[in-house]
C-alpha positions as a Python dict, from the first residue, in 0.01 Angstrom:
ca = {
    (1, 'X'): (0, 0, 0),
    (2, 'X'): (-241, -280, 56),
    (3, 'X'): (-545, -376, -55),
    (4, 'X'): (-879, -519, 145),
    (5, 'X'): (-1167, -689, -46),
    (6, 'X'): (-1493, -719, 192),
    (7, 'X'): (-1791, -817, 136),
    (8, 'X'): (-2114, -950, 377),
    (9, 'X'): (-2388, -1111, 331),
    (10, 'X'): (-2735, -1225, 505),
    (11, 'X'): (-2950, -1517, 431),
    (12, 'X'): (-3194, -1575, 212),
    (13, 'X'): (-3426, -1659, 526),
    (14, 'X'): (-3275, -1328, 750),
    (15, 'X'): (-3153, -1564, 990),
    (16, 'X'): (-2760, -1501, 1012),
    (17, 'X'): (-2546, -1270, 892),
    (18, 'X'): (-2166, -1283, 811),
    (19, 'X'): (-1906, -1030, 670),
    (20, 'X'): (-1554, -1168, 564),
    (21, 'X'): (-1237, -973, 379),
    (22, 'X'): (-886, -1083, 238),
    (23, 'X'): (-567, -799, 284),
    (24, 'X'): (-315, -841, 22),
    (25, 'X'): (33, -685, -73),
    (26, 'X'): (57, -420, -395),
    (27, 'X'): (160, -749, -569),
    (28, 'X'): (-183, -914, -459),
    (29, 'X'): (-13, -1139, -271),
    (30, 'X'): (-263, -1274, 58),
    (31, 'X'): (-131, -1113, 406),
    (32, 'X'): (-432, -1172, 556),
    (33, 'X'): (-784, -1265, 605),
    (34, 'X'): (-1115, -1254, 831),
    (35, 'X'): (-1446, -1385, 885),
    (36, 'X'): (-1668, -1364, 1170),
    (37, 'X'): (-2117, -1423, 1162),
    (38, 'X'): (-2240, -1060, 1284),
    (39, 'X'): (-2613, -1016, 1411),
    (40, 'X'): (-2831, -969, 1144),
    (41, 'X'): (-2956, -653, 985),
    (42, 'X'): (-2958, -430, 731),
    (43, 'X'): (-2754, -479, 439),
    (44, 'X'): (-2632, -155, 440),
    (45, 'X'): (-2501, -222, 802),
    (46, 'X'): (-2360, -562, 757),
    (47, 'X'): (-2139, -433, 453),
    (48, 'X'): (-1986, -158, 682),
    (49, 'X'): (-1879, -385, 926),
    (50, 'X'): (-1737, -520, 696),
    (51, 'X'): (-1546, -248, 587),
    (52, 'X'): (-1453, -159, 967),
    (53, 'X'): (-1318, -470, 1068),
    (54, 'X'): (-1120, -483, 759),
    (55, 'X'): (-967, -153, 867),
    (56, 'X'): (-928, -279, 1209),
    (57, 'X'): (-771, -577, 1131),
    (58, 'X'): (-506, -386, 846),
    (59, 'X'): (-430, -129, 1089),
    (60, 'X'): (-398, -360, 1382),
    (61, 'X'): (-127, -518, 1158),
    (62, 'X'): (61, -175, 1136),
    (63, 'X'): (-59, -110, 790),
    (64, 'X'): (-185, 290, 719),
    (65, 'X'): (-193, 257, 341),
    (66, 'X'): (-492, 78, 286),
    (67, 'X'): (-701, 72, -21),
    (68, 'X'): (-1080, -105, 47),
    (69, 'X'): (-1264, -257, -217),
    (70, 'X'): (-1633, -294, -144),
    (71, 'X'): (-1953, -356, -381),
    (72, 'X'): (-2209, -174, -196),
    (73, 'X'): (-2253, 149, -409),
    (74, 'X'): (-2435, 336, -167),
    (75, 'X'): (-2130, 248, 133),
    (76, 'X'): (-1917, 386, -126),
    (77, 'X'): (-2074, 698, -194),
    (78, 'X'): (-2132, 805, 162),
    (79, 'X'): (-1784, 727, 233),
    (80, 'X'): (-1646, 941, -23),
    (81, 'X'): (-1894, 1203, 44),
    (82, 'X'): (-1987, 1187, 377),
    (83, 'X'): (-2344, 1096, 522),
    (84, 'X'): (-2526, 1416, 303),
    (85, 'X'): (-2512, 1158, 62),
    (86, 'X'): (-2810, 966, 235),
    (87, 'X'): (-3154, 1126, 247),
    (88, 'X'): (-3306, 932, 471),
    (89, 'X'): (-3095, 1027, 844),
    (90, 'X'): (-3330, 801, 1044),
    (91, 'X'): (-3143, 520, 841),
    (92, 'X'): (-2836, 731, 908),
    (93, 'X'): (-2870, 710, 1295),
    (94, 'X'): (-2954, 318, 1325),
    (95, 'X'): (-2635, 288, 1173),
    (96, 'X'): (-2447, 505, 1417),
    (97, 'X'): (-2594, 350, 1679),
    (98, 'X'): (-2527, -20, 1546),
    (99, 'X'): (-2205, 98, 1524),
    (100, 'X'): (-2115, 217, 1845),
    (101, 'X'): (-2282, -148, 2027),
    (102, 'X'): (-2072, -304, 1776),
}
């Protein structure tokens, strides 16, 4: 097993945006790491890049047993429970779409 912590964040002023993540062992030793600036949007949307390039980047590494730590509650939730978690699907499809140019 391994472990990714993510996290993003945009500025105060909405003018960048950047998402980052560490992959360690099951001992929480660091394997890994990434950070890249991402276009700015919504918050919602910059934390789940962040979660898919963690992904990408632990299973581009071989790992399959991956356990992702994230602090957005509402990311978490519609993960677990798919998007019927989100009542508002307009905000569901900009994030499809972001997704897919991204």
């Amino acid at each position: 097993w391994i472990k990714i912590n993510v996290d993003g964040s945009v500025s105060v002023c909405n003018t960048k945006a950047a998402i980052g993540g560490a992959v360690r062992d099951s001992n929480g030793n660091w394997l890994t790491s990434f950070a890249m600036i991402t276009k700015v949007s919504y918050v919602f949307q910059i934390e789940t890049r962040s979660v898919v390039e963690g992904l990408k980047l632990a299973w581009s590494k071989g790992f399959t047993q991956v356990e992702v730590n994230c602090d957005n509650a509402m990311l978490i939730d519609t993960i677990r429970n798919g998007f019927a978690s989100i009542s508002n699907i307009a905000k569901v499809q900009l994030i499809h779409e972001w997704c897919t140019k991204n």
